[in-house]
C-alpha positions in Angstrom: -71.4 201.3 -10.5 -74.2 199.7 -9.0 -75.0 199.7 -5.5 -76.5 196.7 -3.0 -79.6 198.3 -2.2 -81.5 197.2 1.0 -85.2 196.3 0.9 -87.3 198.8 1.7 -90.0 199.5 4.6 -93.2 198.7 2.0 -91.5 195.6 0.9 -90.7 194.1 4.3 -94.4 194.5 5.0 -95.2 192.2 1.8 -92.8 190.0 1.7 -93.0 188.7 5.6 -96.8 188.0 5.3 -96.1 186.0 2.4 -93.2 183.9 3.9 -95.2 183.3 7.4 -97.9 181.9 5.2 -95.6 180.0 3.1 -93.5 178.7 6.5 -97.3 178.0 8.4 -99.7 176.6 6.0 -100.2 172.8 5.6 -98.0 171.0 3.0 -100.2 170.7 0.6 -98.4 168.2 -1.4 -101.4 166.7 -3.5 -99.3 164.0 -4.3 -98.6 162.7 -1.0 -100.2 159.8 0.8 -99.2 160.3 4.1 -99.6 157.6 6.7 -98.8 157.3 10.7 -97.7 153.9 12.0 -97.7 150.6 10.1 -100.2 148.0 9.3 -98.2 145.4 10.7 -98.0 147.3 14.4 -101.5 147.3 14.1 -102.1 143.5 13.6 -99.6 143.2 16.4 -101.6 145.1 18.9 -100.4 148.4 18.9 -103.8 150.7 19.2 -102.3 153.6 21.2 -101.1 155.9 19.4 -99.7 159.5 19.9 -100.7 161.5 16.7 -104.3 163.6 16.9 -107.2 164.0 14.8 -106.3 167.6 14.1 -102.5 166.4 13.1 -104.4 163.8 10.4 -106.2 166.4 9.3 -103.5 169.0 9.2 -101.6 166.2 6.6 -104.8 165.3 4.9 -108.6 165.9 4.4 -109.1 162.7 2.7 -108.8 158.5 3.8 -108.9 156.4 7.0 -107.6 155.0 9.8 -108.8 154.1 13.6 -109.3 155.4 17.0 -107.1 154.7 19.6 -107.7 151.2 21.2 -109.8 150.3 17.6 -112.3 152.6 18.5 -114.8 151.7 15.1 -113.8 153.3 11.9 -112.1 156.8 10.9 -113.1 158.4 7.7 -112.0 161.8 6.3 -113.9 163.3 3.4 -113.4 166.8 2.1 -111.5 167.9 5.3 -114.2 166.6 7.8 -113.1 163.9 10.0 -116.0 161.0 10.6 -116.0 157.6 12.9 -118.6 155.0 12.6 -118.7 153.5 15.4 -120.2 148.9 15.6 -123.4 149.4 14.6 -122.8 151.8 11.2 -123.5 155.1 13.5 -120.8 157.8 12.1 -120.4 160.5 14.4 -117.4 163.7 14.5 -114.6 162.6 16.7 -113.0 165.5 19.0 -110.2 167.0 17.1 -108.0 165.8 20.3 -108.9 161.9 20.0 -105.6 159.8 19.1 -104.9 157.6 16.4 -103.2 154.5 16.2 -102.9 154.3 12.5 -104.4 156.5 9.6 -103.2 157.3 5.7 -104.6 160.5 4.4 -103.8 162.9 1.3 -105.2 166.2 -0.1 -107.3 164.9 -2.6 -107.6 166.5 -5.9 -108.6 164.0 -8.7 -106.4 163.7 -11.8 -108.3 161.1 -13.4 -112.0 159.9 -14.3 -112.9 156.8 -14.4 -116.4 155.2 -15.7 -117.8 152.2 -13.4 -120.4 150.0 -14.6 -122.6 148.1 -12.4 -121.0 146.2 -10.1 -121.9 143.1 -7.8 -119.0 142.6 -5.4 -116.2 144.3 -4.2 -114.2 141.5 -5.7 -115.4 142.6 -9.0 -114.8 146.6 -8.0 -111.5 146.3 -7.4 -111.1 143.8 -10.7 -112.0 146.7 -13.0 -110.2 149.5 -11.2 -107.2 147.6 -11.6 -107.4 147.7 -15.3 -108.6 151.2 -15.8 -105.4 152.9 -13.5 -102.3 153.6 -15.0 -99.8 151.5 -13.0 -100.1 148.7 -10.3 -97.0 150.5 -8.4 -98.3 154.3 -7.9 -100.7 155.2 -4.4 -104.2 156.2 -5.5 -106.8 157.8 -3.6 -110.1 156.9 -4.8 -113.2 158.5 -4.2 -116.7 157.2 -5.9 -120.3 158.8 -5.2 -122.6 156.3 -6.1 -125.9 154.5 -5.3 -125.2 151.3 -3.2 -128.4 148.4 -3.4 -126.0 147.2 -0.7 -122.9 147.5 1.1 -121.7 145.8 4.0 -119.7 147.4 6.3 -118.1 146.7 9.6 -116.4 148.5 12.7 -115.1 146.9 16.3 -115.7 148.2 19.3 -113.1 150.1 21.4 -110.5 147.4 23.1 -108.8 147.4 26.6 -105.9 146.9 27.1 -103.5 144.4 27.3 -104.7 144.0 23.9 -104.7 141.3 21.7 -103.8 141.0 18.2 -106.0 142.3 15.4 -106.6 139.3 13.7 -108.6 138.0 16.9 -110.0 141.3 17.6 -111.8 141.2 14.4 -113.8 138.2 15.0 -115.5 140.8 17.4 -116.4 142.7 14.5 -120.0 144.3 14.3 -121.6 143.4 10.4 -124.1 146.1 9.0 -126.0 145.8 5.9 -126.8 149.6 4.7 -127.9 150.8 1.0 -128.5 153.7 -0.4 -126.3 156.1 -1.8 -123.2 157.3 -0.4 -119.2 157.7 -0.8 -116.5 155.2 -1.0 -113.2 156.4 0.3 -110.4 154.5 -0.8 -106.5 154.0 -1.0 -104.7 151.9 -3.4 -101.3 150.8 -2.3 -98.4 149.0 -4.8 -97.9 145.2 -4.0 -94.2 146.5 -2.4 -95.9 148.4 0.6 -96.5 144.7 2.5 -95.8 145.1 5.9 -95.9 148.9 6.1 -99.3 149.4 4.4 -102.0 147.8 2.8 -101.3 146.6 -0.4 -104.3 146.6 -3.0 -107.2 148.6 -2.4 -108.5 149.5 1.3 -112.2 150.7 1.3 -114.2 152.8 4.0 -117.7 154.2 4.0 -120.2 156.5 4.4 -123.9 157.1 3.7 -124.6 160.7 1.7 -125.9 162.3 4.8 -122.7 161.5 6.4 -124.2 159.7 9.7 -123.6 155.8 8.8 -120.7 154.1 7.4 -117.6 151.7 8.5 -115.2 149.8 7.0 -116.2 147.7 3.4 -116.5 143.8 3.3 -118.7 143.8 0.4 -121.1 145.7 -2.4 -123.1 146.0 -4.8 -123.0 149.2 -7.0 -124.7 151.0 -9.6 -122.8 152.7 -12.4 -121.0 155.5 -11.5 -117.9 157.8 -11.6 -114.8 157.2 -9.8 -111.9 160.1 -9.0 -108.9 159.1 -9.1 -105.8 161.3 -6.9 -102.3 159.4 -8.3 -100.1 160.0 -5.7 -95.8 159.2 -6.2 -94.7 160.4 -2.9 -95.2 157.8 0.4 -94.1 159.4 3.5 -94.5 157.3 6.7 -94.6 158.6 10.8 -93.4 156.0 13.4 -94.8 156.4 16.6 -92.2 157.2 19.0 -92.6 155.6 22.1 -91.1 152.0 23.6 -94.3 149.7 22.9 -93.6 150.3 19.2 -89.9 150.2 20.0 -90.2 146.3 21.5 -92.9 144.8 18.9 -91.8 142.2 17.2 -92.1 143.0 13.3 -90.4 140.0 11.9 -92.3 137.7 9.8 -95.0 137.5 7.1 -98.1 138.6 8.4 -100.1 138.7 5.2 -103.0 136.1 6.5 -103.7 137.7 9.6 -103.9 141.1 7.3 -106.5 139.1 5.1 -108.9 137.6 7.7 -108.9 141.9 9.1 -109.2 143.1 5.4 -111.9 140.7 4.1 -115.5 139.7 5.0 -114.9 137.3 8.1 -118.5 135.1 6.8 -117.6 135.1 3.2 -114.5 134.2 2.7 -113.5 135.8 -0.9 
């Protein structure tokens, strides 16, 4: 007859450094876009939000998002947190500096995909669209290249009471840069409206990491782009009462297109 025999002394001491490591490291779900807030509390005005840069980081190490109060434009690449501020200067934020809105993942590409030349943004997105595998997965999207141009933009921090995004943005700062760089992008499915941005959401920066901002427009030469399918969405509502009282009824897919879109040329 067999007997229940307890774990011994030597075992303990493996096994419990292995669970507190388990229990305490990030979740490294690589297929996990995670985001904090919605778009659509963002177009309404809400740029105060609770989560830190750390906490992004701790759920991502690659996408975007925004300061509090629309402090310019937040970029994560390869675990390094960036914010280019009106202007196209990209600086490190304090790992203590809120966040009204970001969608990050661990990035770990799945997928090439060869880019010609391209002349537009319009035209970029045209020809990822046919190279991914499905219209209703999340995709982060990451392309090295060499830019002739790229506009970018960013809006300078806002004081409250605030008003809504889509007349914030006409205070947006244009900047033309070129050279080479890194496009970080998110893809979202069409069914996201309201939540997050559906179609592809572009940010920016230059290859020594101190210029960027968010993409209106861009010319490209060829290169390759990563591609991270991710088919798991989580989403983090802020808790506090502004987010509890904003009104979040209606359609507000134009406002989300004059923010999105270059405000001069209309697309």
């Amino acid at each position: 007859m067999q007997r229940n025999r307890k774990p011994s002394f030597f075992s303990t001491l493996i096994l419990t450094p292995l669970l507190l490591v388990f229990l305490c490291a990030p979740s490294l779900a690589g297929d996990t876009l995670f985001q904090y807030s919605t778009i659509d509390a963002l177009l309404a005005g809400l740029y105060d939000g609770k989560m830190t840069v750390e906490q992004l980081k701790f759920k991502g190490d690659f996408g975007l998002g925004t300061l509090n109060g629309i402090n310019g434009e937040l970029i994560l690449l390869e675990g390094q947190a960036y914010n280019a501020a009106p202007g196209g200067h990209a600086a490190t934020p304090d790992d203590q500096s809120l966040i009204p809105f970001g969608a990050v993942a661990f990035f770990r590409d799945d997928a090439n995909i060869e880019m010609p030349a391209i002349t537009s943004m319009a035209e970029l997105n045209k020809q990822l669209l046919k190279r991914l595998p499905s219209e209703n997965l999340f995709y982060a999207i990451r392309i090295d290249a060499d830019f002739p141009t790229i506009k970018t933009r960013a809006i300078a921090k806002q004081q409250p009471p605030y008003k809504p995004l889509a007349e914030v943005v006409k205070q947006q700062v244009v900047v033309n840069l070129s050279g080479k760089g890194t496009l970080v992008g998110i893809y979202s499915p069409p069914f996201v409206k309201g939540v997050g941005v559906p179609g592809f959401h572009w940010h920016f920066l230059t290859e020594d990491r101190s210029k960027g901002g968010h993409v209106l427009d861009l010319a490209m030469a060829t290169a390759t782009a990563q591609v991270d399918t991710l088919n798991d969405f989580t989403v983090r509502l802020p808790k506090d009462g502004a987010y509890d009282k904003l009104d979040l009824t209606g359609d507000k897919s134009k406002e989300l297109h004059a923010v999105e879109k270059d405000t001069e040329h209309k697309q």
